[in-house]
Structures are given as C-alpha cells and as structure tokens.
N, C-alpha and C positions, 0 to 999 in steps of 0.2 A: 546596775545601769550606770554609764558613767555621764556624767554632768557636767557640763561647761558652763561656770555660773559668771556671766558679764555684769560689773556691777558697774552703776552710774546714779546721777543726777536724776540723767534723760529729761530736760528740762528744757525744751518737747524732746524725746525721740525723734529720731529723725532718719532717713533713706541709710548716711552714711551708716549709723549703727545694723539697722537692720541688713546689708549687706556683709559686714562683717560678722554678723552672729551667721548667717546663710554659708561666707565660708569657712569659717569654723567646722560648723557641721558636717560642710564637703570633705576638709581638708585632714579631720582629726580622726578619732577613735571615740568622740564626742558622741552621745544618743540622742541629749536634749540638751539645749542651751535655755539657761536659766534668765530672763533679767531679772538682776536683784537692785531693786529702785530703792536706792539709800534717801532717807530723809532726811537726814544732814549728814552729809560729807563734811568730816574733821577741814580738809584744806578749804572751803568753799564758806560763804556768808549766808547765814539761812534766810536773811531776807529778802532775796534775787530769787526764791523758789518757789515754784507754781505747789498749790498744796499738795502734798503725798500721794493723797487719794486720789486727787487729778489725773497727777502724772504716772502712778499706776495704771486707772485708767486709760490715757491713753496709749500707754505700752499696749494694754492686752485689746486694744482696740488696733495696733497696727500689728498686729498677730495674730488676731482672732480665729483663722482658719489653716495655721499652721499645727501641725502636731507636735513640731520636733522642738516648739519653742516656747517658755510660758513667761508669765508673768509674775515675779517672787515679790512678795512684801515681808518677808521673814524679817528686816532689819526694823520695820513698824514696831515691833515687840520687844526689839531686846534695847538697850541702854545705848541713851544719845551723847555724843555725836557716836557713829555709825564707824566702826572697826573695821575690817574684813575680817582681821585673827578671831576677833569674837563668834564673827558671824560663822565661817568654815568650822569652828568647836562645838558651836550652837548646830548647824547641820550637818556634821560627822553625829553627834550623839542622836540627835530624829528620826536622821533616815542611812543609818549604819549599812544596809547593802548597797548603797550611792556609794560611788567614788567620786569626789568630787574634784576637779582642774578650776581654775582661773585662769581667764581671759582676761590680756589687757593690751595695750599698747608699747611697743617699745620706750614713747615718751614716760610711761607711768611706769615700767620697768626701774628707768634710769632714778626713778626717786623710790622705791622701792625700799631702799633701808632706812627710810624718815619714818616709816610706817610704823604701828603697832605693833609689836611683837612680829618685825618681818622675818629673824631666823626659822621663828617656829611655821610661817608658810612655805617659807622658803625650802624647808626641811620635809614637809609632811604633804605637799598637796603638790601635783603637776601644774605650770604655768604653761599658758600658750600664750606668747607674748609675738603681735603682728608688729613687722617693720611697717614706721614713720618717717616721712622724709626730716630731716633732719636732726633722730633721733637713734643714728649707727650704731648696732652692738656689735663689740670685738671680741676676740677670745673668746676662751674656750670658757664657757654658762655654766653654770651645773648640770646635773643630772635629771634635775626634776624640770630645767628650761626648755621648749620647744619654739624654737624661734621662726616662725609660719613667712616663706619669702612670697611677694605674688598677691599679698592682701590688695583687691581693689580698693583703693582708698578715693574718698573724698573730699576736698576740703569743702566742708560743710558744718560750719558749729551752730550750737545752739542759741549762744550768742546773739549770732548773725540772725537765725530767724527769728528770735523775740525782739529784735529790734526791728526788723521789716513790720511786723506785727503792729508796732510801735506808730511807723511810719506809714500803717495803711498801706503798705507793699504786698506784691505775692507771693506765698510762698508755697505753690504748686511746682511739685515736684522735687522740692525738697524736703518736704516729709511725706510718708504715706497719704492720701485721700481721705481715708476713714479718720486720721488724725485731725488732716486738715479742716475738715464739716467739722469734728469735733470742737476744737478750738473754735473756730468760727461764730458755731453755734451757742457758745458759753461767754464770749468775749473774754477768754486765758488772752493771756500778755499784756492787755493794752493797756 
C-alpha cells in the first residue's frame, strides 16, 4: 500500500490541512494519508502544545469517517524531539509492504537540509511537496520530488485560531465541527 504520511503539530488541525491531505489522495498514487502528530517538533517550543493525546484526538475526530485517512501517533514511542528520518526508518522496518511518500509544503521543502539526516529522505522515500505562495521551487528537484501545482490552499494557521480561541472568537469553519464541539467542550486553548 503506498502511504502519504503528513506530519505536523496540528495544534488544532484544522480545514486547511485536511484539504490538502483530501488532495493529495486525489492527486497522487497515495492509498492512505497518514497524520503523524509529532509531539515535539525539533523547530517548535513544546510549551505552545496542546497535549499529544489531545491533538491526536482531535485529528482522528476530524477524520473519523474517512477511510483513506488515519490518525499516526507512531512518533509517541520513539525518541524526543521528533525526527522524520527516524520515524520513516522506524516505519520502513514495521510495516515493510507500505511504501511510504512525505507530504509537505514547498515552504518546509525549502528548509529541508536543516533536517536530520535529510540526505538519507531525500534518497529513500518520495516527497510530494504542494506549492506555497511565496515559497517558488525552480529547477530541475530530484527524482524522488513531486511537486503537486493546483494545491487549494488556505491561509489558515493554527496560530490564528488558538488565539481566536484566546479571545472568545469563532472559529467555525475553520476547523472541522467535530473538532470544534471538541475543543469547546474541553476548554483546549484558552
């Protein structure tokens, strides 16, 4: 089965993501698109982050009746802060008939060799990497790039709606419904 694993914060998930995981699946040779909910992302400040389990949760709560989509906490388990290289080595050896792709943005692209052991992704796994506005890829990528033109994109961060959140604002329709009750219902962000 081949695998398109998006990994993130997702701190909330929110509409823009799950549109882009939806064209992925359209657009690729993708079966399933993975979120894999890092609990600390190396670049990011772990104390801005809703806890793990939470924001799991609500991933597989604005999912919950897709087939093609799930929910990964595979990074829960292995050694913090949170790698990709680690984690693609860690599920190449698991689930050895998965082929697995990354999904990312052309902004997260363009930082790409800051990463951990970026050669050895860059060498071993497909990237589908969606155009950003103001994040142009030129020339000729490698072999394993797939550079997706056409991504409906959002500007919609996360950001932004933990800080509505903050301010007692709405944020209907920026993220999934099932999310939204969720949050709501637990008092996440405030």
């Amino acid at each position: 089965m081949n695998i398109g694993l998006y990994f993130g914060s997702f701190n909330p998930i929110h509409i823009g993501h799950c549109i882009i995981a939806n064209f992925i699946k359209n657009e690729t040779p993708v079966d399933q698109v993975w979120f894999v909910v890092s609990p600390q992302n190396p670049f990011k400040k772990a104390g801005s982050l809703l806890n793990e389990y939470n924001r799991l949760h609500l991933v597989q709560k604005a999912i919950e009746n897709n087939h093609s989509m799930r929910a990964s906490d595979v990074e829960f388990h292995l050694e913090r802060p949170s790698y990709t290289a680690y984690t693609l080595g860690h599920l190449r050896e698991k689930y050895p008939a998965h082929r697995f792709a990354v999904i990312m943005g052309s902004d997260s692209y363009q930082n790409i060799d800051n990463w951990r052991n970026a050669s050895y992704i860059k060498e071993n796994f497909q990237l589908y990497v969606y155009l950003r506005p103001g994040f142009e890829l030129t020339g000729a990528e490698a072999e394993q790039v797939s550079i997706l033109k056409g991504a409906p994109l959002l500007e919609i961060s996360a950001t932004q709606i933990r800080q509505y959140i903050r301010d007692k604002k709405s944020i209907r329709y920026l993220v999934p419904e099932e999310v939204r009750e969720e949050i709501e219902r637990n008092g996440y962000y405030r």
